[in-house]
N, C-alpha and C positions, 0 to 999 in steps of 0.2 A: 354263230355269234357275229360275224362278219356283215351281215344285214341288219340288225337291230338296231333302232334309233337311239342316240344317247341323249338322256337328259338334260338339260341345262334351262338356265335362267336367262331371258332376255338380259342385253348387255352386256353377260361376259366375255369376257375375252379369249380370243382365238389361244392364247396362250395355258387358259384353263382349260377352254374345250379338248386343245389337244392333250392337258394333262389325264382330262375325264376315257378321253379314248387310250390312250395308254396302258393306263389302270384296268381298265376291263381286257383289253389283251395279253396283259400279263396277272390274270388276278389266279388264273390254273395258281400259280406259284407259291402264291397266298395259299388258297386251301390246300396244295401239296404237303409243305411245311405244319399246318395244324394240324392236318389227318394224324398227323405222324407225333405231333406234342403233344394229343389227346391216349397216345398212346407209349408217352415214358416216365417211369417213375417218378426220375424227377425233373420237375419242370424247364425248359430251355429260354423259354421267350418271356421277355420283360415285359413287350407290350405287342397287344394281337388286336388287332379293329377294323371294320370297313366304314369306308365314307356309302352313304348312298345318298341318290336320289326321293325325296319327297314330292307329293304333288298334294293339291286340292283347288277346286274349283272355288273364288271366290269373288263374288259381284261378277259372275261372269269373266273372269282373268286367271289361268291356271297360273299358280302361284307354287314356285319351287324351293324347297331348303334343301339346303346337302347338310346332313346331319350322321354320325358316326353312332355306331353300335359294336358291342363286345359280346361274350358267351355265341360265338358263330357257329352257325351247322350250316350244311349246302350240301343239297341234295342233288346239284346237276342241273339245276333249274333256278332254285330259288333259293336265297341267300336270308338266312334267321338269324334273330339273334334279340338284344336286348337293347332298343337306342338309351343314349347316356349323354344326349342333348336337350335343353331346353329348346322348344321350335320358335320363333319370333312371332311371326306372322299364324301357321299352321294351326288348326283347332282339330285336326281329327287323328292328331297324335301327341303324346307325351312321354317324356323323361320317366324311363321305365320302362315305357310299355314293351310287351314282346309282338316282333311284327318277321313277316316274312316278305320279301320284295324279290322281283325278278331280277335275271342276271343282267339284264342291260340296262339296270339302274345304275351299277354302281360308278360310283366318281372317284375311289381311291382306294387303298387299300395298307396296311401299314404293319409289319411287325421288327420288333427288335430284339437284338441277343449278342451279347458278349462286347455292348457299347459302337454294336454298326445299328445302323438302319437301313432294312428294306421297303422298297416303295414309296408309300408318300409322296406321290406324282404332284397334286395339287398342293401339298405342302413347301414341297422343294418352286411351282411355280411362283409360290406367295414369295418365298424366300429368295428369289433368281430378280426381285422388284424392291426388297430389301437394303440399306446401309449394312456396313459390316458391325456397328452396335444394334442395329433392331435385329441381326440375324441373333446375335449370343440372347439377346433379351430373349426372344420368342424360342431358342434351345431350350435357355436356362427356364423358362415358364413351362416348356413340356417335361424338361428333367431328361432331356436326349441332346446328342448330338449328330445333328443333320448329316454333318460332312458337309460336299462339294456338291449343288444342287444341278450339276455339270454332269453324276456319276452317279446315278442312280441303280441300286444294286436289287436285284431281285431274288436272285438265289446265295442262297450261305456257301461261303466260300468261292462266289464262281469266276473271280480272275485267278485264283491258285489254281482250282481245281474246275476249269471250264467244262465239265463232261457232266458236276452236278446241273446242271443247264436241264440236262435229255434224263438223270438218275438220280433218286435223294441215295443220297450217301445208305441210308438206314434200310431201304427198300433191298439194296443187294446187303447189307449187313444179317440182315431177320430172314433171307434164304431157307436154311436150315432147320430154323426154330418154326418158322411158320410149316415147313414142311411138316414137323412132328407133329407139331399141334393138331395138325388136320388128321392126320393118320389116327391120334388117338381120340381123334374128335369129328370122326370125318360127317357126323350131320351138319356140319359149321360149310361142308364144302357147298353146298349148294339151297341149303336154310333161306327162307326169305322172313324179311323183316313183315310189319303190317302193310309196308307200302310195295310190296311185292322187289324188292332190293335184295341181291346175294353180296356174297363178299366179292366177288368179279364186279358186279356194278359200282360197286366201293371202289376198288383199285382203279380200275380203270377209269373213276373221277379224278383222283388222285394222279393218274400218271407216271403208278409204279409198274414199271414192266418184268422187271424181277419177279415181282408177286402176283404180278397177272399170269407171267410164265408158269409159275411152280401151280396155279392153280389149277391153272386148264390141262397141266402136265398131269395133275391128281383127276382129272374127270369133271372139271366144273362147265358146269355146261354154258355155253357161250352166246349161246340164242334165247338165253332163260332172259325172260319181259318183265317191267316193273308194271306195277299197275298201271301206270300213265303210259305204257305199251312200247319202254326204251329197252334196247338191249346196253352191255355195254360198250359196243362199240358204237352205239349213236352217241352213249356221251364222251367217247375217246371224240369221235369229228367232231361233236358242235364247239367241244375244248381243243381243240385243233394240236391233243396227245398225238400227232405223226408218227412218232417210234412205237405206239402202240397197234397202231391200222393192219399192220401185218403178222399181227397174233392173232387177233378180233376178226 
C-alpha cells in the first residue's frame, strides 16, 4: 500500500491530502473492527462508513468527488459497498448504487461506539479550520461527538488498553469457541468461497493473530491462493499486519 497514488482533487489542501493518507494507513483498523461486528449478535457500532475517492473523465478534466458509502465488504483489495452521496458534478455514479473501488482510493474512514469516534481523518481536518460554534453545529448535524480533532483514535479502547493496537480484544476472546467450531466443522478449515478465499485469508485481512494461530495450529493450509493468486500472508504485507508475518 506504501506505493500507491492517493486520490485527490486539485487545490486541496496539504492538510486534506495528509488526512486522505492517513486514513488509508490506518483503514486495516477499520475493517478489523467490522469483521468482527458482522460477527455479534448484537450490534456494537453506531456508525460504520468509508469516504472514497471518485473519478470521471469530463471535457477532458479528471474530475474527483470524495463521497461515503456503508453496508462495507473488503476483500483485501477492493473496498464495496453502497454510496449514500448525491455526486455534484459525477454522471457515472449515484446515490445508491453498489460500486467496488480500490484500496488506494480511500480518503477516510469512520466508525462509532459507546459515544467515541474513530477515524474521520478528513472530518477532524474540516473540523481543526472550524470556530468552536461551527464545531458543535457540524456534531450536532452528524448526531456525534468529534471530540478533540488533536486525538484521533483508531482502535477501541487503545489508550487504556494500548496492546488492542497489535489484538482485537474479541480475536483472543473467540480462541476456544472458534477452536470447536472447526473440530466439529472441520470442512470450514480450509473451504474456499467462490473467489478462492479460506477462512485464513479472512483472518489474516483482519489482523487477528489469535485466530490465524488456532488455524493453522488445526492444519489450515497457509499457501492455499485465492483466485487472484494471493495467499494470506500477501495480504498480512500489503496491510502491513507485522505481528502476523511470522506465522504466514
Amino acid at each position: 500500500m506504501e506505493n500507491t497514488p492517493i486520490f485527490f482533487a486539485d487545490g486541496e489542501s496539504q492538510n486534506m491530502i495528509n488526512a486522505f493518507e492517513k486514513a488509508q494507513e490506518t483503514f486495516k483498523y477499520f475493517w478489523r473492527e467490522l469483521s468482527w461486528e458482522y460477527r455479534r449478535i448484537i450490534p456494537a457500532l453506531d456508525v460504520a462508513c468509508v469516504k472514497l475517492a471518485f473519478t470521471q473523465d469530463i471535457e477532458g478534466e479528471t474530475i474527483v468527488e470524495h463521497m461515503w458509502i456503508n453496508e462495507i465488504n473488503f476483500d483485501g483489495e477492493k473496498i464495496k459497498g453502497i454510496l449514500v452521496n448525491d455526486p455534484n458534478d459525477l454522471t457515472n455514479v449515484s446515490n445508491g448504487d453498489y460500486v467496488e473501488i480500490p484500496i488506494n482510493q480511500i480518503s477516510d474512514w469512520l466508525f462509532a461506539t459507546q459515544d467515541k469516534t474513530y477515524g474521520g481523518f478528513t472530518i477532524q481536518a474540516m473540523r481543526s479550520e472550524m470556530t468552536e460554534t461551527e464545531r458543535q453545529e457540524h456534531d450536532d448535524a452528524w448526531g456525534l461527538d468529534f471530540g478533540d480533532y488533536n486525538d484521533i483514535l483508531v482502535a477501541y479502547e487503545q489508550k487504556e488498553k494500548p496492546e488492542n493496537l497489535t489484538e482485537h480484544p474479541m480475536s483472543i476472546n473467540m480462541k476456544d469457541s472458534l477452536a470447536n467450531f472447526i473440530k466439529e466443522n472441520p470442512n470450514e478449515l480450509n473451504g474456499e468461497d467462490e473467489f478462492g478465499y479460506t477462512f485464513l485469508h479472512r483472518e489474516a485481512i483482519a489482523g487477528n493473530s489469535t485466530i490465524v494461530k488456532v488455524l493453522l495450529d488445526l492444519g489450515a493450509d497457509k499457501d492455499a491462493k485465492t483466485n487472484a493468486n494471493k495467499t494470506a500472508r500477501d495480504f498480512a504485507e500489503s496491510l502491513k499486519w507485522e505481528h502476523l508475518l511470522p506465522l504466514l
